[in-house]
C-alpha positions in Angstrom: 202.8 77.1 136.1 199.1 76.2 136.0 197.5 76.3 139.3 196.9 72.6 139.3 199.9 71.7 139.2 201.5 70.6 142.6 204.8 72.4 143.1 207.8 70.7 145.3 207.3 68.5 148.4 208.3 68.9 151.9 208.7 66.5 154.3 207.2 66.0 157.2 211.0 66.9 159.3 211.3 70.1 157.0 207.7 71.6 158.8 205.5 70.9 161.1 201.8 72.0 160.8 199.2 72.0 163.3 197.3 72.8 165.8 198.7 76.4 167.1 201.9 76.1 165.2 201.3 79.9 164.3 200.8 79.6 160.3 197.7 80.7 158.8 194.9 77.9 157.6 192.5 77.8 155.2 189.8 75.2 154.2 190.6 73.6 150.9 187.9 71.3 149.9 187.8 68.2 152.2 191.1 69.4 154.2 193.1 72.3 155.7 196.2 73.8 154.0 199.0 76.0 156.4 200.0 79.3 154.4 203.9 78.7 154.6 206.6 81.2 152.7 204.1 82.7 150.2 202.2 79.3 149.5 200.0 76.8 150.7 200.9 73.5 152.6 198.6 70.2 152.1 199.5 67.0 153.9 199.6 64.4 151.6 200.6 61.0 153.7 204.0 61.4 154.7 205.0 65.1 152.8 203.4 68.3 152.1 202.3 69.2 148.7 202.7 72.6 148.0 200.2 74.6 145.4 
């Protein structure tokens, strides 16, 4: 899988990310992605992309 590609979705019920909800952030361009299971976490309106 090229590393452009956007993986599966989760909604917004399946994880919540946040301020001090203990997973680890890091800056990605104009926005924050939460390191969740191996992979990162992007809020994209009402799911998170994962890549």
């Amino acid at each position: 899988m090229a590393e452009t590609e956007a993986r599966a979705e989760h909604t917004l019920e399946d994880h919540t990310h946040g301020e001090n909800c203990g997973h680890e952030t890091v800056q990605h361009d104009d926005h924050v992605d939460y390191i969740h299971d191996g992979h990162k976490h992007a809020l994209h309106e009402d799911h998170y992309d994962e890549h």
